[in-house]
C-alpha positions as CSV (number, residue, x, y, z in Angstrom):
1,X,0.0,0.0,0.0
2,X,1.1,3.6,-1.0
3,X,1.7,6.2,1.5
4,X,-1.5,7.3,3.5
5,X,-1.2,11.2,2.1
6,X,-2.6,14.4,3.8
7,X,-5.0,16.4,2.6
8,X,-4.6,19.9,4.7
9,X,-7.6,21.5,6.4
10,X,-8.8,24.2,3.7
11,X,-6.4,22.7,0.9
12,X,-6.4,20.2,-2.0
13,X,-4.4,17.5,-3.3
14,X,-4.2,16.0,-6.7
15,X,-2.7,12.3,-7.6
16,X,-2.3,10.3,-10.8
17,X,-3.6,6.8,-10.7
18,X,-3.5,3.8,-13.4
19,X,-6.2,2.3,-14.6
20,X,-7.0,-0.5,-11.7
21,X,-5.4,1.1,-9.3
22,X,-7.6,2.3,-5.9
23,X,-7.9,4.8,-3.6
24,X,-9.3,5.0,-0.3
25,X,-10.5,8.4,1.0
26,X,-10.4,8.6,4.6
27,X,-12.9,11.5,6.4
28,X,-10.3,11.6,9.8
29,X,-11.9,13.5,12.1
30,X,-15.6,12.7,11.3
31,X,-17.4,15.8,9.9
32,X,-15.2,16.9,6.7
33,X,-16.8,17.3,3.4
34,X,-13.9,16.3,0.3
35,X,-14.9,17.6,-2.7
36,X,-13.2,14.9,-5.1
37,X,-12.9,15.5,-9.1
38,X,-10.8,13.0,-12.2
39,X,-9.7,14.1,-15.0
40,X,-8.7,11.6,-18.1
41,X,-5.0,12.2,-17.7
42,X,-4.0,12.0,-21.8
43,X,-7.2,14.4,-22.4
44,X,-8.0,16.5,-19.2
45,X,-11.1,18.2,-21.1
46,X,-12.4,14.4,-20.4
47,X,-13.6,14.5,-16.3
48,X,-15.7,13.3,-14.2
49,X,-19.2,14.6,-14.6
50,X,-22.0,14.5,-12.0
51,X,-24.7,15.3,-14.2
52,X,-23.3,12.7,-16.3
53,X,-23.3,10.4,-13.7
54,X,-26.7,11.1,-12.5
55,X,-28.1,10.2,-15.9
56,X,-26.5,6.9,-15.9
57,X,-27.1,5.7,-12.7
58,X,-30.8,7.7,-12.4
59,X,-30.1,8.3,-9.1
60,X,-28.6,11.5,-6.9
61,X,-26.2,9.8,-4.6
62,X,-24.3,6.7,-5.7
63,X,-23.9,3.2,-4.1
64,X,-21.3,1.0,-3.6
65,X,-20.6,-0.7,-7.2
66,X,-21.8,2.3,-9.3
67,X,-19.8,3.8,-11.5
68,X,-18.8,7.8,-11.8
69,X,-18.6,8.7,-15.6
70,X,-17.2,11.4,-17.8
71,X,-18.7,14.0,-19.9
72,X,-18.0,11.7,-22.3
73,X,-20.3,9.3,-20.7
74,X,-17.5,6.6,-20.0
75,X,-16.2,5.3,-16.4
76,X,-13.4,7.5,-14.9
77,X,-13.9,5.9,-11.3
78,X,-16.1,2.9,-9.5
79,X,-17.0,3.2,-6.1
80,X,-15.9,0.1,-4.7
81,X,-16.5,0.7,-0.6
82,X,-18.2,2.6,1.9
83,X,-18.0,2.5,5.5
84,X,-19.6,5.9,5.9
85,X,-23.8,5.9,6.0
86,X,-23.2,6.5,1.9
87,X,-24.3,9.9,2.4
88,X,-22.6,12.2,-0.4
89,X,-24.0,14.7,-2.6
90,X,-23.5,15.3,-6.5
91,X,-25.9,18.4,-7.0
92,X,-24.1,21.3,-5.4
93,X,-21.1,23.1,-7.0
94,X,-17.8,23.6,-5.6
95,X,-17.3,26.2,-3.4
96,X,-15.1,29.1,-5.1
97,X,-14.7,33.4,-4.1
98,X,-18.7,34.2,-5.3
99,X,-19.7,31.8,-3.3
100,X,-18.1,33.3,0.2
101,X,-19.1,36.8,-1.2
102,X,-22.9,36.0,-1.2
103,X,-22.4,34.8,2.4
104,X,-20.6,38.1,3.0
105,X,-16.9,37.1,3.3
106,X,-15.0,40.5,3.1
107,X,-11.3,39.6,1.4
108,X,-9.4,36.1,0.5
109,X,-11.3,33.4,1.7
110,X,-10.1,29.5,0.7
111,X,-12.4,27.4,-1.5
112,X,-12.5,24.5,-3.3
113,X,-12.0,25.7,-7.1
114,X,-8.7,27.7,-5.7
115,X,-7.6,24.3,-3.8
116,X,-8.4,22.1,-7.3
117,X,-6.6,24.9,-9.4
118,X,-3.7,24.9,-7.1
119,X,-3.5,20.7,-6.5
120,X,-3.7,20.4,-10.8
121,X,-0.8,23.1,-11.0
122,X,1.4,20.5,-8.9
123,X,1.4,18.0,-11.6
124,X,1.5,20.7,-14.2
125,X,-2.1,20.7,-15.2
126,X,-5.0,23.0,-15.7
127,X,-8.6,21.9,-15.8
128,X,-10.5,23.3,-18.0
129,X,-13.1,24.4,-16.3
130,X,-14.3,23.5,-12.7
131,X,-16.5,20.5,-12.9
132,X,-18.8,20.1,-10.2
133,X,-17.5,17.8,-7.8
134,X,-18.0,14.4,-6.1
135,X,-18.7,16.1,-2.4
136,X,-18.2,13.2,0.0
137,X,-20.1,13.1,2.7
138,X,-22.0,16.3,1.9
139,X,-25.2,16.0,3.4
140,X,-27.7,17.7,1.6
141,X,-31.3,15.8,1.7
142,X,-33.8,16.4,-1.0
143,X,-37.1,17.3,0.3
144,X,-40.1,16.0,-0.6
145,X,-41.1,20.0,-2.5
146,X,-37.7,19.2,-3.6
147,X,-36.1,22.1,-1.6
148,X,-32.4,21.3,-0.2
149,X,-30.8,22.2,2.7
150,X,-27.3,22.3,4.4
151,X,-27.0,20.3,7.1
152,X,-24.0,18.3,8.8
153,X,-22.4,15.1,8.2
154,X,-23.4,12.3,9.2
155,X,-20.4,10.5,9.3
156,X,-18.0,9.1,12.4
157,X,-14.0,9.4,12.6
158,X,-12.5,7.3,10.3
159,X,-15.1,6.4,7.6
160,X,-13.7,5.8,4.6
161,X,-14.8,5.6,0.6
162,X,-12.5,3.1,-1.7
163,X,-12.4,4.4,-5.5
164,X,-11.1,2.5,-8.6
165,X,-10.2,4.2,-11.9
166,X,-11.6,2.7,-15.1
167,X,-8.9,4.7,-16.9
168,X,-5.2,6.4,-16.4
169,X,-6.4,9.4,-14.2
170,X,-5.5,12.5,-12.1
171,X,-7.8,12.4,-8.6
172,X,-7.9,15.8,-7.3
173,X,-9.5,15.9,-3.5
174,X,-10.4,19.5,-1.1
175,X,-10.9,20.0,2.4
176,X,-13.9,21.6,1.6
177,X,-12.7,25.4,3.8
178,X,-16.2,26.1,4.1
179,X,-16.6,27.5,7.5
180,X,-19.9,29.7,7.6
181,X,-22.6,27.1,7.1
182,X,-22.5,23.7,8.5
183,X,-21.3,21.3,6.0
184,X,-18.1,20.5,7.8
185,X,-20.4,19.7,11.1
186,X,-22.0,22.2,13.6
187,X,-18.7,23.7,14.6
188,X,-18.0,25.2,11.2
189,X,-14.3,24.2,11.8
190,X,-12.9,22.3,8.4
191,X,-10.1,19.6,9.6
192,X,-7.6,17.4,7.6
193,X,-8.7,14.5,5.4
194,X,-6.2,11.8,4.5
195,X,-5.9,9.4,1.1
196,X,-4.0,6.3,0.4
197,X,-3.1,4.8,-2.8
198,X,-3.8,0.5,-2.2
């Protein structure tokens, strides 16, 4: 097994991965959302899609043996295991300067589409645009009007998600920095997420 690799409180991380090669995503303290993307790594304008995904599967939150695909409609990444209560979202985008200006954030704050921008640029690439993410263990219920809300996770310390790539990839992962509604638990404090390569 590869290094068990930190992902920083408020920062991202980006890996490449072979086709058949997993990762597990570890949620460490309990109550961090990772907003997770892939890119196809000979043809980054290929990524992983949600709205794609959504069509295939004809569901909002995926299970254990589904399958995330592109835009392209092929697999990027399987989801292979789930300890967590297999709570995640797909609908909401990632979390970027707007976002923290309409909550009335004066100056820099961190967000997701810097953190992705800024993993990418570590390996020397630049997405080309800022797909909406995977959030794991974003917990944001569908009503029955079919209003959301934001509301806290519902995981414990040390769930964990397995993914497999269905192709030669780049994995990019944030510790979602939102801090001033409760995604990242009640005490809208982000904390460190960890990844392993198996």
């Amino acid at each position: 097994m590869g290094e068990v690799v930190a992902i920083p409180a408020r920062k991202g991380r980006a890996v490449a991965m072979a086709k058949g090669q997993r990762i597990k995503v570890i949620n460490t303290h309990g109550q961090q959302v990772v907003d997770a993307w892939a890119f196809n790594r000979q043809d980054p304008s290929e990524f992983m899609s949600m709205e794609h995904t959504r069509t295939a599967l004809l569901r909002a939150i995926p299970r254990v043996g589904d399958a995330l695909v592109t835009n392209h409609r092929r697999p990027i990444l399987t989801l292979v295991e789930d300890t967590s209560p297999g709570i995640h979202d797909t609908l909401l985008a990632a979390c970027d300067r707007y976002r923290y200006e309409l909550l009335g954030c004066k100056g820099h704050h961190d967000s997701c589409t810097d953190n992705l921008a800024a993993a990418l640029a570590t390996l020397g690439m630049k997405a080309p645009e800022t797909p909406a993410p995977f959030n794991l263990w974003m917990n944001i219920p569908i009503r029955a009007d079919g209003g959301l809300s934001f509301e806290p996770p519902v995981t414990k310390r040390g769930d964990h998600v397995v993914l497999r790539a269905e192709m030669d990839c780049v994995v990019a992962f944030s510790a979602c920095p939102q801090d001033m509604v409760p995604v990242n638990g009640l005490a809208c404090t982000p904390t460190e997420a960890h990844f392993q390569i198996l």
